[in-house]
N, CA, C and O atoms as CSV, one atom per row, in Angstrom:
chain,resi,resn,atom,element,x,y,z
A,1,UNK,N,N,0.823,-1.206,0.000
A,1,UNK,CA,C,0.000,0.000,0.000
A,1,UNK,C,C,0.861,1.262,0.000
A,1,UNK,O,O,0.691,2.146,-0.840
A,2,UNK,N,N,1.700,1.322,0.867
A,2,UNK,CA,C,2.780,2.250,0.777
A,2,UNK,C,C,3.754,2.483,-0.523
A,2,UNK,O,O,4.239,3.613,-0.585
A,3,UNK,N,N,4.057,1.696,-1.422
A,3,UNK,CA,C,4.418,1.782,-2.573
A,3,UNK,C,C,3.377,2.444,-3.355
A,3,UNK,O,O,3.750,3.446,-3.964
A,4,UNK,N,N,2.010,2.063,-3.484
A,4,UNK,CA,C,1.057,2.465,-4.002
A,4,UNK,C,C,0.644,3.777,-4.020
A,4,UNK,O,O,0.177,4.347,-5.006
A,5,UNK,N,N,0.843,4.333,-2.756
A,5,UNK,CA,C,0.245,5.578,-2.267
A,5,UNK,C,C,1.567,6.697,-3.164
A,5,UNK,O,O,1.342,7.401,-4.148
A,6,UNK,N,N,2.897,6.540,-2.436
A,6,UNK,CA,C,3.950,7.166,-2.721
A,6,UNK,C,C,3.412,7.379,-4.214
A,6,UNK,O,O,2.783,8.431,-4.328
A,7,UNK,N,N,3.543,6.431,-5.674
A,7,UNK,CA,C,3.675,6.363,-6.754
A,7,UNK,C,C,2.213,7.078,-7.058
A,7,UNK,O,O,2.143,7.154,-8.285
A,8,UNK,N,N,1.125,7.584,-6.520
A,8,UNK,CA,C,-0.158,8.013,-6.438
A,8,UNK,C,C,0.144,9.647,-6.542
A,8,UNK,O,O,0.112,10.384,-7.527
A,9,UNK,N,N,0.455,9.933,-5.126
A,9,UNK,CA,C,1.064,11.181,-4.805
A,9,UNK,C,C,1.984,11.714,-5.346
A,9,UNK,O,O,1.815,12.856,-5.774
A,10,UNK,N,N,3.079,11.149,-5.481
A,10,UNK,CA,C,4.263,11.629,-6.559
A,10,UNK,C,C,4.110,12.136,-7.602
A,10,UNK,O,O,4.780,13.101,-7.968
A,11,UNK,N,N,2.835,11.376,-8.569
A,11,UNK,CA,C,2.473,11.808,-9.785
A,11,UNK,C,C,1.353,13.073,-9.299
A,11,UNK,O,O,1.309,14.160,-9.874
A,12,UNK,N,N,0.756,12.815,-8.508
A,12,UNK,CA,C,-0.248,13.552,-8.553
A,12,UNK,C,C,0.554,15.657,-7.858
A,12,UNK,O,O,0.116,16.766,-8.164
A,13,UNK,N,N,1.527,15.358,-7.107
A,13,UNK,CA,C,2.823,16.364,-6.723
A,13,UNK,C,C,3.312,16.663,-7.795
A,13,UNK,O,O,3.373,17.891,-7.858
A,14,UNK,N,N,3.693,16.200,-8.669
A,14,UNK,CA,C,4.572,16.254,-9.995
A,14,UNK,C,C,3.688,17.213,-10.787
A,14,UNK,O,O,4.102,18.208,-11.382
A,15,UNK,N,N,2.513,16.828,-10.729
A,15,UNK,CA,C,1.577,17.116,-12.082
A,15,UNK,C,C,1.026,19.028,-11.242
A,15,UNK,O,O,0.885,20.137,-11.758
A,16,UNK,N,N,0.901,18.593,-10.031
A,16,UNK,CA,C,0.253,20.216,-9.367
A,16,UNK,C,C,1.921,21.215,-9.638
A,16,UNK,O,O,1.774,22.365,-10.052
A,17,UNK,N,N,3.249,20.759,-9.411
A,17,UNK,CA,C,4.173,21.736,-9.445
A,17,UNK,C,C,4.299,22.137,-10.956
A,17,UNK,O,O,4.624,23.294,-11.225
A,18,UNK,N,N,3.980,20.944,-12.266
A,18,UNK,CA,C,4.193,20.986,-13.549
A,18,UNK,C,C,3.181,22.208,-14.226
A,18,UNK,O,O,3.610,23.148,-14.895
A,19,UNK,N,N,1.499,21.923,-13.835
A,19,UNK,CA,C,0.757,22.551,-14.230
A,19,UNK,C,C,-0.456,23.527,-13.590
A,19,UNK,O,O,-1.281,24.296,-14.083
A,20,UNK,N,N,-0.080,23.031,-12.054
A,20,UNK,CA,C,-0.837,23.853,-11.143
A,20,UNK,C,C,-2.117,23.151,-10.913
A,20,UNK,O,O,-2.988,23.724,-10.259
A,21,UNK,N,N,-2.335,21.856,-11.429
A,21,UNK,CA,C,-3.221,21.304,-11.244
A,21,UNK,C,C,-3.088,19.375,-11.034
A,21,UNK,O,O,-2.093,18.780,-11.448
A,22,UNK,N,N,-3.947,18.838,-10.526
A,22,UNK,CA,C,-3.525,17.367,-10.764
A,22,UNK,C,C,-4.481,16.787,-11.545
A,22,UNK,O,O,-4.588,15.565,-11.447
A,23,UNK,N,N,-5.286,17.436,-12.383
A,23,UNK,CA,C,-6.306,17.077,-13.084
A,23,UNK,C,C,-7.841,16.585,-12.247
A,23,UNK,O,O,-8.134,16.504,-11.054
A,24,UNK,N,N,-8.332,16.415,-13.064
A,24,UNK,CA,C,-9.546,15.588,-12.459
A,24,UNK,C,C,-9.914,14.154,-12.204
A,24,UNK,O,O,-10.434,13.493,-11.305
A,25,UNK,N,N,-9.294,13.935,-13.671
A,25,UNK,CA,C,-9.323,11.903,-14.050
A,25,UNK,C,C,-8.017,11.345,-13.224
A,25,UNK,O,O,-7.049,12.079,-13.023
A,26,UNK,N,N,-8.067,10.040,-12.782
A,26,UNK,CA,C,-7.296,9.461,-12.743
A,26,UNK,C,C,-7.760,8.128,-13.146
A,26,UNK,O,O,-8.900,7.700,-12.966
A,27,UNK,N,N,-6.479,7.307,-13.882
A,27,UNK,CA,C,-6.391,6.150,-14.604
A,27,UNK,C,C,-5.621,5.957,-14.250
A,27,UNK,O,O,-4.658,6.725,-14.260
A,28,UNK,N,N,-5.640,4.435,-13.574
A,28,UNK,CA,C,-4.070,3.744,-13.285
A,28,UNK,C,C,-3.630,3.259,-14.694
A,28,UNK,O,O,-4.380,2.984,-15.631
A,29,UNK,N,N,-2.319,3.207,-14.670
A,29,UNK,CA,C,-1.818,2.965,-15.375
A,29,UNK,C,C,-1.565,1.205,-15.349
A,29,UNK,O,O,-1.687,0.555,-14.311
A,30,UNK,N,N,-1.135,0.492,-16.899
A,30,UNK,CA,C,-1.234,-0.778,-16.866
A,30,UNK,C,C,-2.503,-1.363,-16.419
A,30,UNK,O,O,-2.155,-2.477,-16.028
A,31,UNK,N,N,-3.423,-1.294,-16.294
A,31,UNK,CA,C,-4.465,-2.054,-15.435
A,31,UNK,C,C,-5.693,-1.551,-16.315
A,31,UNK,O,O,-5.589,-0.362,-16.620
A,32,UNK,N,N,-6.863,-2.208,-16.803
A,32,UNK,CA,C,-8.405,-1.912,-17.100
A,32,UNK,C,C,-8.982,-1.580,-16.300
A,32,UNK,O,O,-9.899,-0.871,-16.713
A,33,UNK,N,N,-8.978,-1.730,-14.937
A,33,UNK,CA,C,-9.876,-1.682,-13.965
A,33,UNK,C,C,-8.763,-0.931,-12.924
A,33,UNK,O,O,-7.561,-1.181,-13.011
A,34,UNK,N,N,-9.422,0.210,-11.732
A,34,UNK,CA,C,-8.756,0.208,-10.775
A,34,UNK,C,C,-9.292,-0.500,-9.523
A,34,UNK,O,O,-10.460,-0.271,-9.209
A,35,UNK,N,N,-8.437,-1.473,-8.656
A,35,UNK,CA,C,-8.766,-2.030,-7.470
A,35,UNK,C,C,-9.096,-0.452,-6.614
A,35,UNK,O,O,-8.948,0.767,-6.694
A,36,UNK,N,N,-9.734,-1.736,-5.641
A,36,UNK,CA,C,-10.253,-0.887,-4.450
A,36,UNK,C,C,-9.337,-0.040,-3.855
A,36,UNK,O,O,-9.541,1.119,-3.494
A,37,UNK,N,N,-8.349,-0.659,-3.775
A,37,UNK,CA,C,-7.186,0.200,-3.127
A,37,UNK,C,C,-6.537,1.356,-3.668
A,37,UNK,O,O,-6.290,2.305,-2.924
A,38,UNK,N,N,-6.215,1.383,-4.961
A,38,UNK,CA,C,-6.009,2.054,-6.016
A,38,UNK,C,C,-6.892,3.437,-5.982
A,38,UNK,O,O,-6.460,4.576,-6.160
A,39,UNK,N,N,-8.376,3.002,-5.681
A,39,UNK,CA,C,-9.447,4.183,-5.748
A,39,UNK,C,C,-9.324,4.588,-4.718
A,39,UNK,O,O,-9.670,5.769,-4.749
A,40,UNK,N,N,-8.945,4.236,-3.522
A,40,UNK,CA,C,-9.331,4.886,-2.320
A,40,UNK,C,C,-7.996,5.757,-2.406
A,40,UNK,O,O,-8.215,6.961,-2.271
A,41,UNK,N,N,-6.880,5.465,-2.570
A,41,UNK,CA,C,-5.540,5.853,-2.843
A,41,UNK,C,C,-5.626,7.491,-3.636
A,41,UNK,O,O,-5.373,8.602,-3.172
A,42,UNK,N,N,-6.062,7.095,-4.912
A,42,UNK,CA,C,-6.177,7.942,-5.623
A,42,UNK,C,C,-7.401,9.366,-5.397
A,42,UNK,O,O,-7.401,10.513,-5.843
A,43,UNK,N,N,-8.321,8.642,-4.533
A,43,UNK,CA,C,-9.183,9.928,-4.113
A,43,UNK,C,C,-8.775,10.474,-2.760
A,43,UNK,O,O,-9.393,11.435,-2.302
A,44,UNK,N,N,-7.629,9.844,-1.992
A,44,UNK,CA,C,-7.349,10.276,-1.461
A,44,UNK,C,C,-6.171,11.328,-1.705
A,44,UNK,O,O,-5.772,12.063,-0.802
A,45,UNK,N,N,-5.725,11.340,-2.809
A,45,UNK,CA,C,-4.483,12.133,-3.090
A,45,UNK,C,C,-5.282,13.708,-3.870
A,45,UNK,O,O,-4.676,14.779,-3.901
A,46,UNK,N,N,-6.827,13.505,-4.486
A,46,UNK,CA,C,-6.958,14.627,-4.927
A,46,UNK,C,C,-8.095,14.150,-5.745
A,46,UNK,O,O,-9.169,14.407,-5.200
A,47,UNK,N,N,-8.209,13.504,-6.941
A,47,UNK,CA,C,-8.872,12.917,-7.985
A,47,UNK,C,C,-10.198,12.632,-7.265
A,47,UNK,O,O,-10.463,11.776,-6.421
A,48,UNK,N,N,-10.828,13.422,-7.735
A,48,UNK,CA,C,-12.625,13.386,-7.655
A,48,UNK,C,C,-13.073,11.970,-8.236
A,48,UNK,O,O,-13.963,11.274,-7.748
A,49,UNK,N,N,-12.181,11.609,-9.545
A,49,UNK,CA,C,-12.783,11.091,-10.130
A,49,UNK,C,C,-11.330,9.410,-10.619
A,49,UNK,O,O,-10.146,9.400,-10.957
A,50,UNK,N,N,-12.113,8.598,-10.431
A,50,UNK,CA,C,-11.171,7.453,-10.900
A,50,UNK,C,C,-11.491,6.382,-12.381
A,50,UNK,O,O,-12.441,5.617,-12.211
A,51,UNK,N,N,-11.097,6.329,-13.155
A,51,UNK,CA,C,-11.776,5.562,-14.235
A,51,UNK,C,C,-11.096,4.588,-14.839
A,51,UNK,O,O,-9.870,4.538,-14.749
A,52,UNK,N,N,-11.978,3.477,-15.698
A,52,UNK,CA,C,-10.977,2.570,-16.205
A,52,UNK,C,C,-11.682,2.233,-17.295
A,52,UNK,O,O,-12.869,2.540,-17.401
A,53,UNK,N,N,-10.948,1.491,-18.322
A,53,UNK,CA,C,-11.401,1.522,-19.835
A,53,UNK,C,C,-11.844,0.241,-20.044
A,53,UNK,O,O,-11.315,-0.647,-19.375
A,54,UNK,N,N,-12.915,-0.114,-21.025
A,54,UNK,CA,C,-12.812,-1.300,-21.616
A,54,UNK,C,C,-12.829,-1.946,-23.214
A,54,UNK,O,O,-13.469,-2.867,-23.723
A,55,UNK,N,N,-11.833,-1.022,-23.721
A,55,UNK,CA,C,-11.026,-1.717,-25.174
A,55,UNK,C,C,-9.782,-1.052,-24.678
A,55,UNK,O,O,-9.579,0.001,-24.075
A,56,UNK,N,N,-9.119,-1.884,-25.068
A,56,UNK,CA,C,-7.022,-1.787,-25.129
A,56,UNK,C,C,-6.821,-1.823,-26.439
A,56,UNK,O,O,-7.015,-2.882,-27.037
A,57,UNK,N,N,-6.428,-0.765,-27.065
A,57,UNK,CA,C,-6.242,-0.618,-28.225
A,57,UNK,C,C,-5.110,-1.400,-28.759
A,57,UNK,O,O,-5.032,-1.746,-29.937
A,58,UNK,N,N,-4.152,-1.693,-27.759
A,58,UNK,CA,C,-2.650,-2.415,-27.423
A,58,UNK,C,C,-1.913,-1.995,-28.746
A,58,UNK,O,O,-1.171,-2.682,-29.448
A,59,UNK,N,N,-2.377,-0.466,-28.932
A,59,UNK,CA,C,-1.423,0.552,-29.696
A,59,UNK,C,C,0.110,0.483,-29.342
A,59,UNK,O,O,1.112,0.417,-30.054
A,60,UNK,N,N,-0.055,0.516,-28.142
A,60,UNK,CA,C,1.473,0.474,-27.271
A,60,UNK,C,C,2.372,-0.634,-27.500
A,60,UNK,O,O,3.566,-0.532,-27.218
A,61,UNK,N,N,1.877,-1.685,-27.992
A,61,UNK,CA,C,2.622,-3.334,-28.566
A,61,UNK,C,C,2.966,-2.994,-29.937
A,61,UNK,O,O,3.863,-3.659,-30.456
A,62,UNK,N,N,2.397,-2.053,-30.627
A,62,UNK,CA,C,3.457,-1.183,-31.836
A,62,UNK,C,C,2.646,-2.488,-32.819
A,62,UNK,O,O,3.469,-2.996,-33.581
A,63,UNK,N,N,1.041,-3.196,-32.964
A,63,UNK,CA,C,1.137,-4.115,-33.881
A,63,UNK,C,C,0.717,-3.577,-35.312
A,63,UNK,O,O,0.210,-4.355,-36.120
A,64,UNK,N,N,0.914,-2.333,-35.604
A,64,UNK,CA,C,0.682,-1.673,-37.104
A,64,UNK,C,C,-1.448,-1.046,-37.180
A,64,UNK,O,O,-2.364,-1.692,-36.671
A,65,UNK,N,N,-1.594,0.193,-37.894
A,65,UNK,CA,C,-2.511,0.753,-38.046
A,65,UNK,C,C,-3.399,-0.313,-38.047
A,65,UNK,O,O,-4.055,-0.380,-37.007
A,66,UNK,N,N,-3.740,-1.548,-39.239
A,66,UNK,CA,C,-4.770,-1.900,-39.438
A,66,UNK,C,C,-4.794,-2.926,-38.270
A,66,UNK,O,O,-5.907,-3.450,-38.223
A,67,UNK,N,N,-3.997,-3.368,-37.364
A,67,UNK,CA,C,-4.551,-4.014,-36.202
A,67,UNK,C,C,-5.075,-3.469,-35.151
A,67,UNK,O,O,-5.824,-4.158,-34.459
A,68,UNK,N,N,-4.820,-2.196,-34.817
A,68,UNK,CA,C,-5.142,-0.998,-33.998
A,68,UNK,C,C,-6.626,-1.210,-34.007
A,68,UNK,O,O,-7.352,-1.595,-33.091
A,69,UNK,N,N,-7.037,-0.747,-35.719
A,69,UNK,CA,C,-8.140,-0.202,-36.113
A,69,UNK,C,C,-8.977,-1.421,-35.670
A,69,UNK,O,O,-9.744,-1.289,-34.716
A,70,UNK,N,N,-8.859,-2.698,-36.368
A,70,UNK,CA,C,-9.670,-4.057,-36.131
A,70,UNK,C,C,-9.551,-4.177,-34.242
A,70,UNK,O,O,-10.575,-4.317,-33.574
A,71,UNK,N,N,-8.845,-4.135,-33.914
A,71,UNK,CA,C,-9.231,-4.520,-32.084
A,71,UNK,C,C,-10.195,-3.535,-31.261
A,71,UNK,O,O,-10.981,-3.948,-30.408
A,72,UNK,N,N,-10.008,-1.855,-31.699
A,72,UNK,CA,C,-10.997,-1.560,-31.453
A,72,UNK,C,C,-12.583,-1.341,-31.875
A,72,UNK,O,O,-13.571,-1.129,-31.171
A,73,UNK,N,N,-12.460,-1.451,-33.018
A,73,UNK,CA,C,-13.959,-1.746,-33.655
A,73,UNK,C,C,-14.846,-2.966,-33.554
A,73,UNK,O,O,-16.056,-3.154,-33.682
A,74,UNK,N,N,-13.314,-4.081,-33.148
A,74,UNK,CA,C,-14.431,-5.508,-32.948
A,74,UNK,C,C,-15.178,-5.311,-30.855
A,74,UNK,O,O,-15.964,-5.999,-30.204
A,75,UNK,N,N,-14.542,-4.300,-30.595
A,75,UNK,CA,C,-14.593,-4.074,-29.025
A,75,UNK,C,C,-15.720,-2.791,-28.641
A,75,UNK,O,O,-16.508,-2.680,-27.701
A,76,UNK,N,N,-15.504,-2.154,-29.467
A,76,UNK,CA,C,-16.314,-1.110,-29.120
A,76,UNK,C,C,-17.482,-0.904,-28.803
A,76,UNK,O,O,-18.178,-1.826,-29.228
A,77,UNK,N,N,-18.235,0.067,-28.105
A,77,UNK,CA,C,-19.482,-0.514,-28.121
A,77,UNK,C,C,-19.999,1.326,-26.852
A,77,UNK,O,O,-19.400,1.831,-25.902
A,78,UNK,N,N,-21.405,1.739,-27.613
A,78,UNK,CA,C,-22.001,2.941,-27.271
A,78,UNK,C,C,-21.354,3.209,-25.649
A,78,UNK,O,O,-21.731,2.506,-24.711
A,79,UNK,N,N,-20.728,3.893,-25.542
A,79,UNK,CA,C,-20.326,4.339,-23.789
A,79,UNK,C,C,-18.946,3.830,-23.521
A,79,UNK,O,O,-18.178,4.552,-22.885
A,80,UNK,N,N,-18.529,2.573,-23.973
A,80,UNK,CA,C,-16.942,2.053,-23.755
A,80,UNK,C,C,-15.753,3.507,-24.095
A,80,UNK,O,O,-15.893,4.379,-24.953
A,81,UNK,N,N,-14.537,3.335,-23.019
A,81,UNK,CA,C,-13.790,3.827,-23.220
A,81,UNK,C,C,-12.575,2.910,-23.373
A,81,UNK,O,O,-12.331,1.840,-22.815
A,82,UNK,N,N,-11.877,3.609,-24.276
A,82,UNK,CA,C,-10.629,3.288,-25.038
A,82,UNK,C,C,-9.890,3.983,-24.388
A,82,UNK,O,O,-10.032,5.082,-23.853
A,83,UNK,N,N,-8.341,2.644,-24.523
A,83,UNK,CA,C,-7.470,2.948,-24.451
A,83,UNK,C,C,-6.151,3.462,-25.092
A,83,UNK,O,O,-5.263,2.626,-24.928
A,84,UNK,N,N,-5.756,4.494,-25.727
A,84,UNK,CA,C,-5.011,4.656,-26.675
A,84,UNK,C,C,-3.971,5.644,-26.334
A,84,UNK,O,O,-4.269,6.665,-25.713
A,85,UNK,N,N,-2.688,5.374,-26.736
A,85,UNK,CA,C,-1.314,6.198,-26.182
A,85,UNK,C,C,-0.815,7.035,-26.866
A,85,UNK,O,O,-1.065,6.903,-28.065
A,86,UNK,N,N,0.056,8.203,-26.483
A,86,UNK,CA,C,0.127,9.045,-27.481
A,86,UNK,C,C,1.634,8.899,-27.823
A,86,UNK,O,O,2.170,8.419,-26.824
A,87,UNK,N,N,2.443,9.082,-28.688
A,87,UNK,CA,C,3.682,8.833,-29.223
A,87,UNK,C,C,3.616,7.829,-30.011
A,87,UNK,O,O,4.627,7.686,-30.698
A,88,UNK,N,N,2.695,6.984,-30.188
A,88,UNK,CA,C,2.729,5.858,-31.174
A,88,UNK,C,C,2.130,6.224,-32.654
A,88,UNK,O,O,0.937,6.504,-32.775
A,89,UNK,N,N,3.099,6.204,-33.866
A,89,UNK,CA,C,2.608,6.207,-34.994
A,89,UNK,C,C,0.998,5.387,-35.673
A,89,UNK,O,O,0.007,5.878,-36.213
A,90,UNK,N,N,1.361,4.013,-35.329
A,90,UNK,CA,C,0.201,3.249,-35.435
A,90,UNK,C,C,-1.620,3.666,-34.894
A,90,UNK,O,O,-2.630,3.270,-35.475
A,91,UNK,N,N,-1.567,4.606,-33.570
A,91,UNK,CA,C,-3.014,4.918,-33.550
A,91,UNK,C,C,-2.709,6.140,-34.052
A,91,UNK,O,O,-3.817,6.542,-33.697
A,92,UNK,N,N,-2.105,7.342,-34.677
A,92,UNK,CA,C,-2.343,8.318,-35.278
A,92,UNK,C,C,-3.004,8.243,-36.798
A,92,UNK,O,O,-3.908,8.893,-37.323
A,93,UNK,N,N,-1.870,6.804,-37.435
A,93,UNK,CA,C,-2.585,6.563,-38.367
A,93,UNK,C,C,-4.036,5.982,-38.288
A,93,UNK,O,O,-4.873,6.417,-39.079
A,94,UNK,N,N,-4.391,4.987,-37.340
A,94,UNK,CA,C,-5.782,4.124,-37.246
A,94,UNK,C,C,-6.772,5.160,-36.616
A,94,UNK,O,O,-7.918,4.720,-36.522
A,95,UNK,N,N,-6.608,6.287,-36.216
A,95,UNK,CA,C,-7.710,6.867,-35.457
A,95,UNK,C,C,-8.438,7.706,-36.904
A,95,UNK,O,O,-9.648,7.910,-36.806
A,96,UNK,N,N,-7.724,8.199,-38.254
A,96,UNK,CA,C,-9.179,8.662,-39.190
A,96,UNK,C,C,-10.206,7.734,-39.154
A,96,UNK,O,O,-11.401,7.992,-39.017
A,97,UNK,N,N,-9.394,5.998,-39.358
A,97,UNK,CA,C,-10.373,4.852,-39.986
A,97,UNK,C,C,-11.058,4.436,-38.960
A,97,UNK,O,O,-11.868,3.598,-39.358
A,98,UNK,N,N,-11.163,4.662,-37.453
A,98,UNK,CA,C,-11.724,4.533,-36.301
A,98,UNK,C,C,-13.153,5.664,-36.656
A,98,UNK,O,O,-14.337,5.490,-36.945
A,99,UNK,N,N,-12.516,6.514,-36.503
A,99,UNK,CA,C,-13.360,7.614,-36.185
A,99,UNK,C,C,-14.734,7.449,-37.112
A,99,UNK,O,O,-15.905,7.463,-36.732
A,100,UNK,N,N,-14.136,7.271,-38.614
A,100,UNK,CA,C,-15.141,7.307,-39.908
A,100,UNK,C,C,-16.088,5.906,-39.311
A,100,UNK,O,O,-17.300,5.984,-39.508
A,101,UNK,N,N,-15.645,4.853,-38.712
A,101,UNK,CA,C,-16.537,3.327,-38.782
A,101,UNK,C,C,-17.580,4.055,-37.754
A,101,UNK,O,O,-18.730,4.392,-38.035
A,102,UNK,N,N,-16.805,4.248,-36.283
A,102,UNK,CA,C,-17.580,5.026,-35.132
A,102,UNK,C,C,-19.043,5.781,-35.538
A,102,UNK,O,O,-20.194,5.496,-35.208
A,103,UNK,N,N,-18.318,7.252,-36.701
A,103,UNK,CA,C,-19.637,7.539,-37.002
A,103,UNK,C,C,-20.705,6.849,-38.399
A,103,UNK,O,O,-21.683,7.465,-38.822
A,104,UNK,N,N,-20.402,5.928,-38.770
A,104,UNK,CA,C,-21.100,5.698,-39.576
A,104,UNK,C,C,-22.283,4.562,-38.625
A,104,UNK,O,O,-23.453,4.307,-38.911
A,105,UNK,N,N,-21.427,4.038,-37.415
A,105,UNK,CA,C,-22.031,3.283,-36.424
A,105,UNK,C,C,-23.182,4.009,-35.874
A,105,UNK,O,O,-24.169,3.402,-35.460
A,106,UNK,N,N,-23.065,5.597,-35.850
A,106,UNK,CA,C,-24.075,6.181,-34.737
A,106,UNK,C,C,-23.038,6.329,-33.809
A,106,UNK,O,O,-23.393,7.489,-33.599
A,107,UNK,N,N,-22.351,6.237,-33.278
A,107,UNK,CA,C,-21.273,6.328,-32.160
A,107,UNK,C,C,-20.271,7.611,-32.717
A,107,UNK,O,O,-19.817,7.866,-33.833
A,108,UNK,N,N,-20.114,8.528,-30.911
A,108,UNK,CA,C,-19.248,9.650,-31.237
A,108,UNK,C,C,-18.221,9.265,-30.630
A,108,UNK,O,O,-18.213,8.145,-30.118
A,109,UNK,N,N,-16.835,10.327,-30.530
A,109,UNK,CA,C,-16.175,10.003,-29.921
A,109,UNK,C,C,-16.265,11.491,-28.909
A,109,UNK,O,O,-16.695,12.609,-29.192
A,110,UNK,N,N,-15.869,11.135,-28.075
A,110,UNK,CA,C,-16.734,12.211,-26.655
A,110,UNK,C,C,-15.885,12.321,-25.603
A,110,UNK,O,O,-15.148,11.353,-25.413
A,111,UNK,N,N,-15.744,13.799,-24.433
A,111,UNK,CA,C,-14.415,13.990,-23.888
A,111,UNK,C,C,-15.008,13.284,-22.479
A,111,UNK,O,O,-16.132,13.591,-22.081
A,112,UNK,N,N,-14.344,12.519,-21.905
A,112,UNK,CA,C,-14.480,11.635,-20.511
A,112,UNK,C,C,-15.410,12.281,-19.670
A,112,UNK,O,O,-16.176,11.665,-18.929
A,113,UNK,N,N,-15.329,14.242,-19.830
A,113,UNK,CA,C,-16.050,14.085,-18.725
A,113,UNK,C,C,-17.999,14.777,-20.157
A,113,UNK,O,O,-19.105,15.205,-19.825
A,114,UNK,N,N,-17.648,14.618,-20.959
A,114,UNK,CA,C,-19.083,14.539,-21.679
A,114,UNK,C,C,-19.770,13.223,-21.424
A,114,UNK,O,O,-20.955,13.074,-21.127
A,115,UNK,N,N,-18.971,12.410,-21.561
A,115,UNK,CA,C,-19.546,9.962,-21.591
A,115,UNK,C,C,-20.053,10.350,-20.003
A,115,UNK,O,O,-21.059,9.707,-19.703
A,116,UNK,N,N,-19.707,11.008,-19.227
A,116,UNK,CA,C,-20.029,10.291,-17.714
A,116,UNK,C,C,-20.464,11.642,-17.222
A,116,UNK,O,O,-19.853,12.012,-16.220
A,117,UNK,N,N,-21.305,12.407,-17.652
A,117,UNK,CA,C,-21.896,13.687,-16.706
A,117,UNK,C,C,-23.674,13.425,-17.523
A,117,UNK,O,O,-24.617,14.144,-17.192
């Protein structure tokens, strides 16, 4: 728990001296889901709000645009949140061909706190 907390706070210290703020969201990192501990952790450091996704785009495994695109479209679904990283070539390219299936689905793509207010 003490590892947990430190690595909670640290970021969440880091992020108030960086930008004056620690945001609102928190997402653990590595994990779909946050444990109990994790949430209590994290609202205890500041974060109103704790969330977790359910498609892994597994952009981050570097497996090329058109696999990007196919894992989240076979996953997706009205309200799901995605997971997707930024520095990776592969979802910059797959997010036009995301976006175009999304809306032809009826499905937007929408800012975290629009899906959940």
């Amino acid at each position: 728990e003490d590892g947990a907390r430190a690595e909670i706070t640290g970021c969440a210290d880091r992020l108030k001296r960086l930008t004056g703020s620690i945001g609102t969201w928190f997402r653990p990192s590595r994990a779909p889901t946050a444990s109990p501990l994790v949430q209590r952790l994290a609202r205890a450091a500041g974060y109103p709000h704790v969330l977790s996704y359910d498609v892994d785009s597994l952009d981050h495994t570097r497996p090329g645009a058109p696999a990007v695109t196919r894992k989240i479209l076979a996953e997706v679904r009205g309200g799901s949140l995605v997971s997707l990283h930024f520095g990776y070539p592969d979802t910059v390219t797959a997010l036009p061909d995301v976006l175009e299936e999304l809306d032809r689905r009826g499905l937007h793509a929408v800012t975290t706190t629009e899906l959940l207010s």
